[in-house]
KEZAMI-389397 format. One record per residue: residue in three letters; x, y, z of N, C-alpha, C in turn. Coordinates in steps of 0.001 Angstrom, whole numbers, plus 524288, in hexadecimal, padded with zeros to 5 digits. Example, Ala and Ser with C-alpha at 12.3 -4.5 7.8 and 13.67 -1.06 7.14 Angstrom:
BEGIN
Ala833867E9C681E788300C7EE6C81E78833907F31C81E78 Ser832327F73681BA8835667FBDC81BE4832648001E81EBE 
END
This chain:
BEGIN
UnkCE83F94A81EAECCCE4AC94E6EEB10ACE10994BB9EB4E6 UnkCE17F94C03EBA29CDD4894A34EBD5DCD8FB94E2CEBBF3 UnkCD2F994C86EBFD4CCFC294E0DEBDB5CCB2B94CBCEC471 UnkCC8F395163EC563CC74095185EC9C0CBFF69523EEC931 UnkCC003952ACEC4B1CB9A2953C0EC3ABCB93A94F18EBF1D UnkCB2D394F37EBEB1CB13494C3FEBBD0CB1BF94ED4EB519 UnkCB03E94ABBEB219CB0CC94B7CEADC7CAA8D94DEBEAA4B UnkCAB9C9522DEA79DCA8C695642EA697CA93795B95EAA1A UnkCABC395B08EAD8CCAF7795F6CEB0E6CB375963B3EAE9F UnkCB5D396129EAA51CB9EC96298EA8B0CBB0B96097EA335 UnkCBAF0964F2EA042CBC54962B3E99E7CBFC596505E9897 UnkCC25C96212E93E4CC7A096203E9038CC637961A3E8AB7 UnkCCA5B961ECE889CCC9B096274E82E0CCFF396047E80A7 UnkCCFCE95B48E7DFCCD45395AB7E7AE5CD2D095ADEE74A2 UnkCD63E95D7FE7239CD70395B93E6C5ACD88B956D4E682B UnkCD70C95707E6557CD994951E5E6084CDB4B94CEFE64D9 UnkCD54F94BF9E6716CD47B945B7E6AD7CD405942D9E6860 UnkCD18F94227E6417CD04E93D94E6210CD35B938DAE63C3 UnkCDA6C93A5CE6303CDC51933C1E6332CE17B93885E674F UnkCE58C935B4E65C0CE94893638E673ACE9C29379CE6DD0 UnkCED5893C99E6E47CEF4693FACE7397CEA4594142E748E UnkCE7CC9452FE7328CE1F5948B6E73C4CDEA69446FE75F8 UnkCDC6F93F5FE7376CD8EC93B72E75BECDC8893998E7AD5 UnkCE213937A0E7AA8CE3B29370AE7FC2CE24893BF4E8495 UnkCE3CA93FCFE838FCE23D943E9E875DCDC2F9445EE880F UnkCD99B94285E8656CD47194328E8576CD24893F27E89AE UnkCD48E939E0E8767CD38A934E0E8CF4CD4C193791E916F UnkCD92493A0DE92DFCDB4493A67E98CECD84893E90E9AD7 UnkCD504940FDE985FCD26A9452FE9AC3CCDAC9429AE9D61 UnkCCBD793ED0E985FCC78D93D26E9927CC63E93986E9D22 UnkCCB8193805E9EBCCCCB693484EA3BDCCB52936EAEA6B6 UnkCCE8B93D1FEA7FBCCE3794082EAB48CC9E89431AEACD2 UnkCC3EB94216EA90FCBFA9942CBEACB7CBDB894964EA859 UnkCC083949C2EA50BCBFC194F76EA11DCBC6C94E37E9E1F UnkCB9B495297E9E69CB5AF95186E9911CB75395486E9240 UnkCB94494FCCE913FCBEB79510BE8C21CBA6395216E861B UnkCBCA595655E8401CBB17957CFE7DEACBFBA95647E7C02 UnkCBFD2951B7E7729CC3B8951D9E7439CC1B8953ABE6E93 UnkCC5B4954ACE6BDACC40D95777E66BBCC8E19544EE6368 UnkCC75F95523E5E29CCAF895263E58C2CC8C9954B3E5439 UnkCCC559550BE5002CCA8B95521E4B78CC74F95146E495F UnkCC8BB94CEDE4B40CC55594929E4821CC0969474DE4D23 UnkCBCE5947CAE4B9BCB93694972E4E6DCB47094364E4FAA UnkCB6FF940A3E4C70CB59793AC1E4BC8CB68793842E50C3 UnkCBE4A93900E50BDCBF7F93715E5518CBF42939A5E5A67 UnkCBF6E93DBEE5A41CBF0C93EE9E5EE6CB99393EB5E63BF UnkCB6A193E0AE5D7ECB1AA93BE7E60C7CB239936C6E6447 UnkCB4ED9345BE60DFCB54892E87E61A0CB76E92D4CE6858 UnkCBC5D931DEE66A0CBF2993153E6B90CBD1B93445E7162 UnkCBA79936B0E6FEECB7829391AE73B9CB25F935B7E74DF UnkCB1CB93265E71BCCAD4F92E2CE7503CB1E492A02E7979 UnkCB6319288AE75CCCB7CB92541E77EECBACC9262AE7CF7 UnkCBCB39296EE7D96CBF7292B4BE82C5CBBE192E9BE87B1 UnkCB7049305BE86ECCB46293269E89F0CB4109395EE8842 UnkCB72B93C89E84FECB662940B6E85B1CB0B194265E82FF UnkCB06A9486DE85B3CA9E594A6BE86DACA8E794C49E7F4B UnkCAD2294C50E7B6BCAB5C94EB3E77E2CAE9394E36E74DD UnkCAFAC94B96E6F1ECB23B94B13E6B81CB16E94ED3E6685 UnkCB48A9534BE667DCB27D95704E6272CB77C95649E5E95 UnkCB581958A0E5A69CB82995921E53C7CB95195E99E552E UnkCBFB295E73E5481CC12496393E53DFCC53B96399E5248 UnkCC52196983E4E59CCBA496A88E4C4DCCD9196FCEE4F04 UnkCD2AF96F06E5195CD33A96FF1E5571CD65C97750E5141 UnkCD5BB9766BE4D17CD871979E0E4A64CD5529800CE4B26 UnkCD00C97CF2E4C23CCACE980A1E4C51CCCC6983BCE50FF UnkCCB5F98761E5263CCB4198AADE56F8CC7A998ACCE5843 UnkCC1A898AFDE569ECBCB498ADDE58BFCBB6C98502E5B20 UnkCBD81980ACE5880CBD2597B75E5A83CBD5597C6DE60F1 UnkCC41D97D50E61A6CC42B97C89E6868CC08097EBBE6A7D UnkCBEC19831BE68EACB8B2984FAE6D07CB4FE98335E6C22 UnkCB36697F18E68FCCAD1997A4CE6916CB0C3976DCE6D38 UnkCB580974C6E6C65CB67797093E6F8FCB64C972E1E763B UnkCB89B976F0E7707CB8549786CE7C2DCB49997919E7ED0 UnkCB15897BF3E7B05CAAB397AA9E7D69CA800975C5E7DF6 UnkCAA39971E7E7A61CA80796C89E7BC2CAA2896BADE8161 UnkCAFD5969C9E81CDCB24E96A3FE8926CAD0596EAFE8BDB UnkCAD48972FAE8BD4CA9D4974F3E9101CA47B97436E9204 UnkCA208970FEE8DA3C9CA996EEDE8D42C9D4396A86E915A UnkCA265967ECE9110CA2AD96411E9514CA33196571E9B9C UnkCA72696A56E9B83CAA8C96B6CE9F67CAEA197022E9F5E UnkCAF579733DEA25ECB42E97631EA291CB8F1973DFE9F43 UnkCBB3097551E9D28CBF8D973C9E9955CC453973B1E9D38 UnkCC81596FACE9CC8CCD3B97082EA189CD23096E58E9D60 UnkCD06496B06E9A7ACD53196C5AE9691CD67C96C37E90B9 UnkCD81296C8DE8E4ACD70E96D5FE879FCDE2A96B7AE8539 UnkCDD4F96606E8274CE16D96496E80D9CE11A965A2E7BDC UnkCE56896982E7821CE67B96897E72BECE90D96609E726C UnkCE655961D6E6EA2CEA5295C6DE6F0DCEAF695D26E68E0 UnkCE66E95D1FE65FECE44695D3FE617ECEA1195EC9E5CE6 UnkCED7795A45E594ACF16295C6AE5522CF2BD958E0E5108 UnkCF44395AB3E4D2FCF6FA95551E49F8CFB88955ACE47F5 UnkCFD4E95308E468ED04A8951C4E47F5D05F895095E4192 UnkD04649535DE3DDDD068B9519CE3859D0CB6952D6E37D7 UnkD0EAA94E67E34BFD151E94CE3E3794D156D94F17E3252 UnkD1C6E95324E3215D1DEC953C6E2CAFD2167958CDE2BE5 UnkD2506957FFE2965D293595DA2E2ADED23379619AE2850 UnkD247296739E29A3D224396B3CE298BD21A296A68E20C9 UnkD25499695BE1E7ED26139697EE1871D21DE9657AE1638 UnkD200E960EEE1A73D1F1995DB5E18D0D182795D6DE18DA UnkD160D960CBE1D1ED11C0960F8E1ECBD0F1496430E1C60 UnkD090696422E1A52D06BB965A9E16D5D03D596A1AE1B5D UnkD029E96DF2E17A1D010097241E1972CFCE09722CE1D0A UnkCF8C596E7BE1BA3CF38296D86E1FC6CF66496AB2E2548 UnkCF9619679AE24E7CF9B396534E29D1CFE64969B1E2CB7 UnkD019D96BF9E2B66D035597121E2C7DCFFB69744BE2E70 UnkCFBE2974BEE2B55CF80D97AE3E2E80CF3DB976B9E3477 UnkCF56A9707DE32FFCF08396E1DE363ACF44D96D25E3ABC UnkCF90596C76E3BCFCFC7296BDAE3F6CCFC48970A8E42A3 UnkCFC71974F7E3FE5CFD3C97AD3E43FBCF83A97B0FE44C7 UnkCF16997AAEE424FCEEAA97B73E4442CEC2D9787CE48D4 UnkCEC8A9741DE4702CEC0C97009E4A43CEE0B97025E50B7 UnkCF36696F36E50ACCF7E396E43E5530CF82B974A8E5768 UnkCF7E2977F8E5535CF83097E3DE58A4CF3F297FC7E5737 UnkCF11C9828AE5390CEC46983C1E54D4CE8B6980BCE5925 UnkCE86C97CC5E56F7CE42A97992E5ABCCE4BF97A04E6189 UnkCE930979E2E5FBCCEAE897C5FE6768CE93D97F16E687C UnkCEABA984B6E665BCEAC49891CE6712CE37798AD2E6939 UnkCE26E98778E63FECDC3F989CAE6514CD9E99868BE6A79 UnkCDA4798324E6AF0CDB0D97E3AE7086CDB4D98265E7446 UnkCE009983C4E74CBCE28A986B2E79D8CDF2498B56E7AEA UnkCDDC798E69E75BDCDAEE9920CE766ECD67F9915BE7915 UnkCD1CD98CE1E770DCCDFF98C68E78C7CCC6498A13E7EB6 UnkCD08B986E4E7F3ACD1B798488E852BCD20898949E897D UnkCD57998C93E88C0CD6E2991CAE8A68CD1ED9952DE8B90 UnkCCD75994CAE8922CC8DC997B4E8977CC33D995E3E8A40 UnkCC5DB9908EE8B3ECC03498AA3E8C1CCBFCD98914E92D9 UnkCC6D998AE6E9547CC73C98A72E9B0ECC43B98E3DE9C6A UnkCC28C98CBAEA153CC01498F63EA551CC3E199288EAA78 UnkCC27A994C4EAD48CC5B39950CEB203CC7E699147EB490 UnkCC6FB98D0BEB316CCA4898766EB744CCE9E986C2EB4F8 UnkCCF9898A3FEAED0CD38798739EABDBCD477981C4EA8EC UnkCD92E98109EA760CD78297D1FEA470CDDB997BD0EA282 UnkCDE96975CBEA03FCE51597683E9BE6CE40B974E7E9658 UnkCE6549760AE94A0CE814975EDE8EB9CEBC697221E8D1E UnkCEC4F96E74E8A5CCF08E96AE2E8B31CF03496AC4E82CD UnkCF53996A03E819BCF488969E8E7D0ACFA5B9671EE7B52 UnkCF8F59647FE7731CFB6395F32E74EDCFF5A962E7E7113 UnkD053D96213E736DD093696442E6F38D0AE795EB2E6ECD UnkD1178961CFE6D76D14C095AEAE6B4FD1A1195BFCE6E05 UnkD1EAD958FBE6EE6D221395A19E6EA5D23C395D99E6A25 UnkD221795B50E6658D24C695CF4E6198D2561963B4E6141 UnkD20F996583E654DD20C796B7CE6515D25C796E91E68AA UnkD281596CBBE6884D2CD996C4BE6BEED32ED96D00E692A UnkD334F96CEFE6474D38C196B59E625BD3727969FFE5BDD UnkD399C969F3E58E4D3A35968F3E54F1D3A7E9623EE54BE UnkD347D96140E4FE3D33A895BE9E4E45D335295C7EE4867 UnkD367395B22E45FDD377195A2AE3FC8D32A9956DFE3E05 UnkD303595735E3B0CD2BE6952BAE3800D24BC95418E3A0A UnkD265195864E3F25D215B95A59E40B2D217495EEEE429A UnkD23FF962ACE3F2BD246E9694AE4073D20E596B96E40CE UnkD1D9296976E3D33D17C296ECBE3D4DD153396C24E4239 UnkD14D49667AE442CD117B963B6E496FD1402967A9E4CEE UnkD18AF96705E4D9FD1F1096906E51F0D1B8796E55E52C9 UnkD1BCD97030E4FC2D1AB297664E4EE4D16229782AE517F UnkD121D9747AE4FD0D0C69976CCE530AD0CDB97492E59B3 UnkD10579716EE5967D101796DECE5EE6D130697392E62F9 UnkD17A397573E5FCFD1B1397A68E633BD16A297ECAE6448 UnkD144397EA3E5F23D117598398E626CD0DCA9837DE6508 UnkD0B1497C36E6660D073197ABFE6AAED095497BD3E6F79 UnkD0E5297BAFE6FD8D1211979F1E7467D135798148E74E7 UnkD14E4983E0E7340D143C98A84E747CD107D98C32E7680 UnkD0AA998A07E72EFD05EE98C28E748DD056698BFCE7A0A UnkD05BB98559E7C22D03B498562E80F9D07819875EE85ED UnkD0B8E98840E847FD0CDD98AC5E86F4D0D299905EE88B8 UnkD0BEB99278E8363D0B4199774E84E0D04B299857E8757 UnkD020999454E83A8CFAD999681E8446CFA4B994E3E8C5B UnkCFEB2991AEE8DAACFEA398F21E939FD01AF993A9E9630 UnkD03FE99820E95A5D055C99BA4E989AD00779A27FE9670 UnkCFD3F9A093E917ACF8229A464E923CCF3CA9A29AE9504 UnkCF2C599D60E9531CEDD199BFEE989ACED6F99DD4E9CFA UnkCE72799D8EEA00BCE7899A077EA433CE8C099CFBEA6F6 UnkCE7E499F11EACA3CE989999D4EB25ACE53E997D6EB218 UnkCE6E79929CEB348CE4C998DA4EB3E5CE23398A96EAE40 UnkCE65E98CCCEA9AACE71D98A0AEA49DCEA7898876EA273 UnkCEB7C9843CEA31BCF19C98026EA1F2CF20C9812AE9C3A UnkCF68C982A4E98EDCF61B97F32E9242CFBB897BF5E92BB UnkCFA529773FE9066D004B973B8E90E2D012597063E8B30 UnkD045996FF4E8B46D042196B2BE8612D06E396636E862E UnkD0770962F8E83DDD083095CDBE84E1D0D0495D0DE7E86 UnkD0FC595C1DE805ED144C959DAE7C57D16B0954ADE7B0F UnkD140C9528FE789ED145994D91E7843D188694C16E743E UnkD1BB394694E742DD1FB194534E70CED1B9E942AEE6D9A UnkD1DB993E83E6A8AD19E193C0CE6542D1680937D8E6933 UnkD10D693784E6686D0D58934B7E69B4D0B8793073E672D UnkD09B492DC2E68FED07FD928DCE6545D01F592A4CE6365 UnkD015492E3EE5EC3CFC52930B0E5EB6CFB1592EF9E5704 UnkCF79A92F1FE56B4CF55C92FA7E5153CFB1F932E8E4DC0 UnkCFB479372DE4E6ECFCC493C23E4D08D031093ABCE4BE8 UnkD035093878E4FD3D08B79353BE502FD09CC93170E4B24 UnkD064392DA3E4C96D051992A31E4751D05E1929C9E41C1 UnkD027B92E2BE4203D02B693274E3CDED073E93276E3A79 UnkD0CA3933E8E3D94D0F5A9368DE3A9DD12CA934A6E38EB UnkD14FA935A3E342AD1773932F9E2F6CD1C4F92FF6E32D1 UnkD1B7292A96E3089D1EB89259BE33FBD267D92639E33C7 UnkD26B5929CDE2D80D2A919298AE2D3ED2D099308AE2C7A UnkD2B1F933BDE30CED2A52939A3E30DFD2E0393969E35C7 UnkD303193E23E3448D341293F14E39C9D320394010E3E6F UnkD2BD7941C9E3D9AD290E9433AE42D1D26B693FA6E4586 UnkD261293B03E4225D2438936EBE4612D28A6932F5E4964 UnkD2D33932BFE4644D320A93347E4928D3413935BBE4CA1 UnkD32DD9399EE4DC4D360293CB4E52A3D2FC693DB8E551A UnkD2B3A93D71E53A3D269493E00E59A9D26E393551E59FE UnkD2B56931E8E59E9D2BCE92BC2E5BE6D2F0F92D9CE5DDF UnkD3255931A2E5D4DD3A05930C8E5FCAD389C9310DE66EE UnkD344F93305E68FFD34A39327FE6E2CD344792D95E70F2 UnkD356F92785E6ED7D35A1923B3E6F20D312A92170E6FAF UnkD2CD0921F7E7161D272A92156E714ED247E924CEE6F1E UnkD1F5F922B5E6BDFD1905928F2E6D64D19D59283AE714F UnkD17AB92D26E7338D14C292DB1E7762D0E3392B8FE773B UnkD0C2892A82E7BBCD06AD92961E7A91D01D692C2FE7B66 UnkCFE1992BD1E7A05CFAB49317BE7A8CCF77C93192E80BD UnkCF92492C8FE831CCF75F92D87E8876CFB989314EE8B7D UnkD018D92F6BE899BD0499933A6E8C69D03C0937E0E8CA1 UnkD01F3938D0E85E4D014393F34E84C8CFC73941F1E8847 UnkCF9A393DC5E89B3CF311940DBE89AECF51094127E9024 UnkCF8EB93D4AE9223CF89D93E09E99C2CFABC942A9E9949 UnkD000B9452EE9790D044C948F6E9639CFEF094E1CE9533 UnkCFC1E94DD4E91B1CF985953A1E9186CF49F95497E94D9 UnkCF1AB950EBE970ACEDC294F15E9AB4CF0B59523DEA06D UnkCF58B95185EA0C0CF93A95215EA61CCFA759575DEA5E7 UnkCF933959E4EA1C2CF9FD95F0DEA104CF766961D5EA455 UnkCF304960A2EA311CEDF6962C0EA4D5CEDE59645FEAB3E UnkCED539691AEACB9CEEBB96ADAEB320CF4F796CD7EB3E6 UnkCF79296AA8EB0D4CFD2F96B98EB2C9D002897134EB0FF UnkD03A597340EB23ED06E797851EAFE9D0B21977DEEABC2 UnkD0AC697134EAAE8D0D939719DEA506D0CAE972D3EA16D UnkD0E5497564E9D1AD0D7E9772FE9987D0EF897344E9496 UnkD11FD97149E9450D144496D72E8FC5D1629967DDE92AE UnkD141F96591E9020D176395F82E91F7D197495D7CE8F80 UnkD1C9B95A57E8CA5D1DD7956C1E8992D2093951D6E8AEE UnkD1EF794E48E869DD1D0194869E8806D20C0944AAE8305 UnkD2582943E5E84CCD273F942B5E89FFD2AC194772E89BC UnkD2C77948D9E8FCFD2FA494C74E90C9D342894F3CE8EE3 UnkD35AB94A9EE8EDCD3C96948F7E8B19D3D1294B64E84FC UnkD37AB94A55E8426D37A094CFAE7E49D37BC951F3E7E5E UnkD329195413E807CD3385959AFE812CD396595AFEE8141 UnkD3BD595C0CE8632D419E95D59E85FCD443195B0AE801A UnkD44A095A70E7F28D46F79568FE78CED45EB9585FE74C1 UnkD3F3395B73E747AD3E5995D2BE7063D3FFF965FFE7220 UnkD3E5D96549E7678D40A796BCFE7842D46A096C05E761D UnkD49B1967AEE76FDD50359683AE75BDD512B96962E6FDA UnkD4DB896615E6D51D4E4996698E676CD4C3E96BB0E656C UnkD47BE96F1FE69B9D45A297462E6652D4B1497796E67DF UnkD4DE4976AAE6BA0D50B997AC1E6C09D55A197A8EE6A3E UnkD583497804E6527D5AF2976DFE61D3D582B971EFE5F42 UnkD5580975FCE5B94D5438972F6E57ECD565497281E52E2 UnkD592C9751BE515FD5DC997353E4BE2D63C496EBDE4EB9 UnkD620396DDAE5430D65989682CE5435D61D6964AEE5679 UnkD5D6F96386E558FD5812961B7E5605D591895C7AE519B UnkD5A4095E34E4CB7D58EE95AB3E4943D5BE195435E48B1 UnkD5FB695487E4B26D62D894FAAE4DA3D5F2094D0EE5135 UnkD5F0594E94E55EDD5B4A94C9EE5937D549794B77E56E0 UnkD522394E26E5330D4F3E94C2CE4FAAD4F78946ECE4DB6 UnkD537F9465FE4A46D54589425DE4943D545F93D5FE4BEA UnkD573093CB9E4F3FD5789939CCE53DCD53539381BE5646 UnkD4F4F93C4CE57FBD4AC993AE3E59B4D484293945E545F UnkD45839391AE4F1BD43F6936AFE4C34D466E9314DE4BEC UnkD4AF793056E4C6DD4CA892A4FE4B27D4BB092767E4F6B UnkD4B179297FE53E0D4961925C8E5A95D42F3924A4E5812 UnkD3FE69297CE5668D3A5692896E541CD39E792542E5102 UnkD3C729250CE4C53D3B6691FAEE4734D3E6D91AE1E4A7C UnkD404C91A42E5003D4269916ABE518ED3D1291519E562D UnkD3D2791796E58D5D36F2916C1E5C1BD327091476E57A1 UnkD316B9168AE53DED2C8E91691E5169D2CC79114DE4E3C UnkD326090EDAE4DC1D314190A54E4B48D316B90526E4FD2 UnkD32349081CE54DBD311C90380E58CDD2DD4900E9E588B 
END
């Protein structure tokens, strides 16, 4: 995103900054001269990180709230006109659908689609007449069938519907796009069980990805008429092939998990 005015000109808002993708997107703005609100659940760090990178305001928020996004949006216009609002904000608990306990089930859909939802909403009614974009953090995975992270898969597809549809209700001169990323080298990533099929097939793309890629990839969003990107390309197409025969999916599954437990012990 170039940037033609000074900073306090123009404010943004990313979610769940503290560390990962969200704090990467958070730096590149802050490069860019924005006067950035980041927000997190954990409210410790995000302070932290909002001293350390320059942004105007490190708030505690659960993004599950619907009243939250409207304290945070009002924090952005205390600074400045609002120009863009990233839901980045999700968590990635790995585990067939049988296996996953009911709270992290109801915290995956509230979390990963609510939290959007209410995001998008409030962004949508925080622009001014200059407009503004919306950029919001899906996965590949929302794309095709991923064994070991159905209920993640699941909220990620219907991030990836939303913005597409909520990007043909916005008015003119309001972008919504989303960022589809393959497996990243993130916390979340970390996390997940070493010997789980899902951390196997988000390695099978032969590398993470890194969260600077991710943060240039949704940063680049910003102004443009794309609607979806995904990172890297190749996947996308790969994972579209598998939604559209997906009962001969499960071969090629396989395959990609054993390239993953073969990457991951590099």
């Amino acid at each position: 995103m170039s940037t033609h005015q000074g900073k306090g000109e123009r404010s943004c808002v990313v979610t769940g900054a503290a560390r990962g993708i969200g704090r990467g997107i958070a730096e590149r703005l802050v490069a860019d001269g924005l006067a950035v609100v980041i927000t997190d659940l954990d409210g410790d760090a995000v302070g932290r990180t909002a001293e350390e990178i320059g942004a105007v305001a490190g708030l505690e928020q659960d993004v599950r709230d619907s009243a939250s996004h409207q304290a945070v949006a009002a924090e952005a216009l205390r600074h400045a006109p609002l120009r863009a609002w990233f839901n980045n904000a999700g968590v990635g608990w790995d585990g067939t659908l049988a296996e996953l306990g009911d709270e992290q089930v109801r915290g995956l859909v509230e979390i990963n689609l609510l939290g959007v939802l209410w995001g998008m909403r409030t962004a949508l009614a925080s622009f001014d007449d200059a407009g503004g974009d919306i950029v919001n953090t899906a996965s590949l995975s929302g794309l095709g069938p991923v064994p070991g992270l159905s209920v993640y898969a699941a909220t990620k597809a219907a991030v990836v519907s939303a913005t597409m549809s909520v990007a043909l209700e916005a008015p003119r001169g309001v972008g919504v796009h989303a960022v589809l990323p393959d497996g990243v080298a993130t916390p979340m990533v970390a996390q997940m069980k070493e010997t789980g099929l899902a951390k196997a097939l988000v390695s099978s793309g032969g590398r993470l990805l890194t969260v600077e890629e991710i943060a240039e990839a949704a940063v680049g969003l910003v102004g443009s008429r794309r609607v979806l990107r995904t990172v890297p390309a190749w996947r996308g197409a790969a994972m579209r092939a598998s939604a559209m025969a997906p009962s001969l999916a499960s071969g090629a599954m396989g395959l990609f998990a054993a390239q993953g437990r073969r990457a991951a012990r590099r």
